[in-house]
C-alpha positions in Angstrom: 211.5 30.2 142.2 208.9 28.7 140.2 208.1 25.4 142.6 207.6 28.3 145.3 204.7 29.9 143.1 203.3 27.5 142.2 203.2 26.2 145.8 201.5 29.8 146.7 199.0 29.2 144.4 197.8 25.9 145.6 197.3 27.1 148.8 195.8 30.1 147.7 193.3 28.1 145.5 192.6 25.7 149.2 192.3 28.8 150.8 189.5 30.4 148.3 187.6 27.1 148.5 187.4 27.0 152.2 185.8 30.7 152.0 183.4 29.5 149.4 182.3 26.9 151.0 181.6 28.6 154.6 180.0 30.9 152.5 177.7 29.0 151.1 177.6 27.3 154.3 176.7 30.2 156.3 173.6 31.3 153.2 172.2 28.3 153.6 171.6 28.0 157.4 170.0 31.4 157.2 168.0 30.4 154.7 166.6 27.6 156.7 167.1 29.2 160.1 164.5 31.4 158.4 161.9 29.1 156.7 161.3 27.2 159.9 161.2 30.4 162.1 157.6 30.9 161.8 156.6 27.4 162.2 155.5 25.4 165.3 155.1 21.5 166.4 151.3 20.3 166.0 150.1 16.9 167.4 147.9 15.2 164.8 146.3 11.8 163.9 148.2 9.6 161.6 145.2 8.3 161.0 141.2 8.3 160.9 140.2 7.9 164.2 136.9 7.0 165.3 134.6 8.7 168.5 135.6 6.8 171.7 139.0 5.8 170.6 141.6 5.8 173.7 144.9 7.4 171.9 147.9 5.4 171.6 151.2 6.7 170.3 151.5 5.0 166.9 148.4 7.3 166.4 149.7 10.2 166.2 152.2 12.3 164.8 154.0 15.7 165.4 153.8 18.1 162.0 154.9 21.7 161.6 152.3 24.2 161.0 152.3 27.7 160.1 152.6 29.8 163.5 149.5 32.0 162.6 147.7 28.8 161.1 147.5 26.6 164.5 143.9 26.1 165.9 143.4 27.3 169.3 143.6 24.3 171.9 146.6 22.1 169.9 149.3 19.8 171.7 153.0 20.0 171.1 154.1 17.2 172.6 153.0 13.3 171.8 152.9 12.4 175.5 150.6 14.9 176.3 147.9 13.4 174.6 148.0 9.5 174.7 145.5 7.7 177.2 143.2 10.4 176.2 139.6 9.5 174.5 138.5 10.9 171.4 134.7 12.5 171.6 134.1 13.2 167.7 135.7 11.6 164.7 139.2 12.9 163.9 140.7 12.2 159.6 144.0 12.1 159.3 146.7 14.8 159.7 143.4 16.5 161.5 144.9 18.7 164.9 144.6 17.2 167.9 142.7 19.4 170.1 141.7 19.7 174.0 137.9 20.2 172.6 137.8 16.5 170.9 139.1 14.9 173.6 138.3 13.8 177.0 140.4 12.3 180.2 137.0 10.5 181.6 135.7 7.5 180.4 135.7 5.8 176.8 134.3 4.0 174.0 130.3 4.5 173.2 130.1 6.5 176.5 131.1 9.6 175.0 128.7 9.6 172.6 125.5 9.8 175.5 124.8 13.2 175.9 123.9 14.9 179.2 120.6 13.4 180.6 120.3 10.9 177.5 121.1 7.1 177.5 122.4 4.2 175.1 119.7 1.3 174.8 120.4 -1.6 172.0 117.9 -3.6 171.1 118.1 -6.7 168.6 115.8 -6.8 165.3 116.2 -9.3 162.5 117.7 -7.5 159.2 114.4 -7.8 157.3 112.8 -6.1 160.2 115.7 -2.5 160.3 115.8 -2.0 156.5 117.7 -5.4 155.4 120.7 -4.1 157.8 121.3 -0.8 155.5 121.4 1.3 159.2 124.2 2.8 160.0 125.8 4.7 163.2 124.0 8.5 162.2 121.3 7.3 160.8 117.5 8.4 162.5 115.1 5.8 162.6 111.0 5.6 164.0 110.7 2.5 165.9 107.4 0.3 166.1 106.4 -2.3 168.2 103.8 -5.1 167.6 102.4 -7.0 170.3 99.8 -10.3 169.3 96.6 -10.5 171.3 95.3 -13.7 171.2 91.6 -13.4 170.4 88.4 -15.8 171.4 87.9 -17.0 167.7 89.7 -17.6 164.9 91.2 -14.5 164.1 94.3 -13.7 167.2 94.2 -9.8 166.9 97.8 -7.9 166.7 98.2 -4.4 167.3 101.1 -2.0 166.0 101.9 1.0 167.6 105.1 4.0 167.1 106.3 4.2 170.3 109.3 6.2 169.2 110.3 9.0 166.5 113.3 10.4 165.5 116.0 8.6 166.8 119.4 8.9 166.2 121.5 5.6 165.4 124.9 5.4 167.5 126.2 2.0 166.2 125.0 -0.9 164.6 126.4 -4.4 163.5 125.2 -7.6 162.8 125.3 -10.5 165.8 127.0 -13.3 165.9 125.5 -16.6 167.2 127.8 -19.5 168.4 126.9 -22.9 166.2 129.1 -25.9 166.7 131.4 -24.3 168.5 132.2 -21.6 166.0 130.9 -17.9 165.6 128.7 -17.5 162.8 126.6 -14.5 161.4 122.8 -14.8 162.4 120.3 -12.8 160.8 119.6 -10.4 163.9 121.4 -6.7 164.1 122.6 -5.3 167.2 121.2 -1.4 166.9 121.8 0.8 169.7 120.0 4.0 169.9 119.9 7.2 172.2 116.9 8.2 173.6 116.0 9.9 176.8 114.8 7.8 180.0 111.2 7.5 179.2 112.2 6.4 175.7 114.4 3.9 177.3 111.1 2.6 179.1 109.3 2.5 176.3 111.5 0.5 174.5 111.9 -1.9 177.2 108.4 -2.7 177.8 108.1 -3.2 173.7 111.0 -5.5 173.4 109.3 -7.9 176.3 106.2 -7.9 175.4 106.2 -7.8 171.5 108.7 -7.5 168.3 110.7 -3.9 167.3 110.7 -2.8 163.9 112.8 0.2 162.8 112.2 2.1 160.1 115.0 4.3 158.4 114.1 8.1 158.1 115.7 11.1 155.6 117.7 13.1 157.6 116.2 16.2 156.6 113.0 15.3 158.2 113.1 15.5 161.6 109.0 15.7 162.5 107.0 14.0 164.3 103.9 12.3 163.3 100.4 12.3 165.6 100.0 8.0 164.7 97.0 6.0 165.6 97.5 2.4 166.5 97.3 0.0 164.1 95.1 -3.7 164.6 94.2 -6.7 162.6 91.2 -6.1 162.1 91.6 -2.6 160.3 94.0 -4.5 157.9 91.6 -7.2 157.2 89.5 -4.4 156.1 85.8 -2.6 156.5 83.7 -6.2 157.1 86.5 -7.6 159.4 86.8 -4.4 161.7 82.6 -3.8 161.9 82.3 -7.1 164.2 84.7 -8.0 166.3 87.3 -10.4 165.9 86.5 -13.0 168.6 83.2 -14.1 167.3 81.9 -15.6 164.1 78.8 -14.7 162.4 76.4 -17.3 162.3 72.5 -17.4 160.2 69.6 -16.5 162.7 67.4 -19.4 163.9 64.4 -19.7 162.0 61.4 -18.3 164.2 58.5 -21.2 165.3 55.0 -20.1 165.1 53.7 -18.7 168.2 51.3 -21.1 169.8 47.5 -20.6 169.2 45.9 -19.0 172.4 43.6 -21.7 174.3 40.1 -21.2 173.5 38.2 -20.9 177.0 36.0 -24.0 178.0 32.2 -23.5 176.9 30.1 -22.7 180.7 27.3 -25.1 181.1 23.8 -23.1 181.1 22.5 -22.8 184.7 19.4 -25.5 185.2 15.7 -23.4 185.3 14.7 -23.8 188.8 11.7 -26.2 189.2 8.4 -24.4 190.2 7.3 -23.6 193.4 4.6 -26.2 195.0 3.1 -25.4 198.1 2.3 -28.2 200.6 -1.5 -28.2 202.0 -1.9 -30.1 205.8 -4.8 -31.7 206.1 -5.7 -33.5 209.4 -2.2 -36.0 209.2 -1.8 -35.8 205.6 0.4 -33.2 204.0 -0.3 -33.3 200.0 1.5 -31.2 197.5 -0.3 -28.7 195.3 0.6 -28.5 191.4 1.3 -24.6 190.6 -1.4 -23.4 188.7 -0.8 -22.7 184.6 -1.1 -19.2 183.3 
């Protein structure tokens, strides 16, 4: 009688444990059925991404976000967004979204804005702020052309042909020696600028050397400049004659010749007196002029 009780109360005791534990069992999957009811799959980086970046998979991540905290425009599936390009920068754990991403084109392209164009142009580091600008930046850009003069002194003019221009990369070029690829002092600086700018810049990169100059990116005027020579720099003297001749002392004057004195005119001979001839017979005889 007593092995049958105690037999009861085994099972009983198995049997209160199995309830317990589909109990707790059954609390705890509502508790989490629940939590993750109001939240929904996101597509984000796993990393900082730059502009112009074509999405790969390892890029990107799917993370649960509060329903009413997803951004308009988000991706729930990982598929859906690689071989995209990114337009802006995206940080990590930032939402993908359809707005910072296009399905046309790549790389620096999606930075040139509508009826705008990309034109690099290579200037040695002393000559864009020791190589200090960087992609965002707005630079001026000058250009000095050298006139060779007829003297000494070859004239050079500087002119700003540009203002305000915004920086959309920038790196330092490399320069094959002995077979290996070495830094040179020359930086690769590509800027955008409408299609007269693009001329401009052009023309001043053949005929002349580009200077940029880095601006404070609160200041976004533009300047009324006057071109620049050698002759202003050289200072007041330089710039009153010109450059192509040099300044020589006058020639001393010669005395003007004495006028010729006119030759003196000989006095006109007095004319002899008047004799009268007398005719006599066959002799003619001359007759002195009587004296008064």
């Amino acid at each position: 009688m007593a092995q049958n009780r105690g037999g009861m109360f085994v099972v009983l005791a198995v049997v209160l444990g199995l309830s317990a534990a589909l109990l707790i069992f059954m609390v705890l999957s509502s508790a989490r059925s629940g939590r993750t009811r109001g939240l929904v799959p996101v597509v984000v980086a796993s990393g900082d991404l730059t502009y112009g970046t074509k999405l790969e998979q390892a890029q990107l991540r799917v993370v649960n976000f509060p329903k009413e905290s997803v951004p308009e425009g988000t991706y729930s599936d990982i598929d859906s967004v690689v071989g995209n390009t990114t337009k802006i920068f995206l940080a990590a754990r930032e939402p993908v979204l359809k707005s910072k991403l296009s399905n046309v084109g790549g790389g620096l392209s999606m930075m040139v804005e509508q009826n705008m164009r990309a034109s690099s142009v290579d200037v040695k580091l002393s000559s864009s702020v020791s190589g200090f600008i960087v992609p965002g930046d707005r630079v001026d850009v000058l250009c000095t052309i050298e006139r060779q003069g007829g003297g000494e002194i070859g004239e050079a003019v500087t002119r700003t042909i540009l203002q305000n221009i915004q920086v959309l990369a920038a790196g330092p070029k490399t320069e094959q020696k002995e077979k290996q690829d070495k830094p040179s002092d020359m930086q690769t600086v590509t800027l955008l600028v409408d299609p007269k700018g693009a001329e401009a810049l052009a023309l001043g990169m053949h005929e002349g050397k580009i200077h940029l100059t880095l601006r404070n990116p609160e200041d976004s005027d533009t300047l009324t400049l006057a071109t620049l020579n050698t002759r202003q720099i050289l200072g007041s003297a330089a710039a009153s004659a010109p450059a192509s001749r040099v300044s020589r002392p006058a020639p001393a004057k010669r005395p003007a010749p004495e006028a010729a004195k006119p030759a003196p005119v000989a006095a006109a001979p007095k004319p002899e007196p008047y004799k009268p001839s007398v005719i006599r017979g066959s002799k003619v005889t001359t007759q002195e002029p009587t004296q008064k």
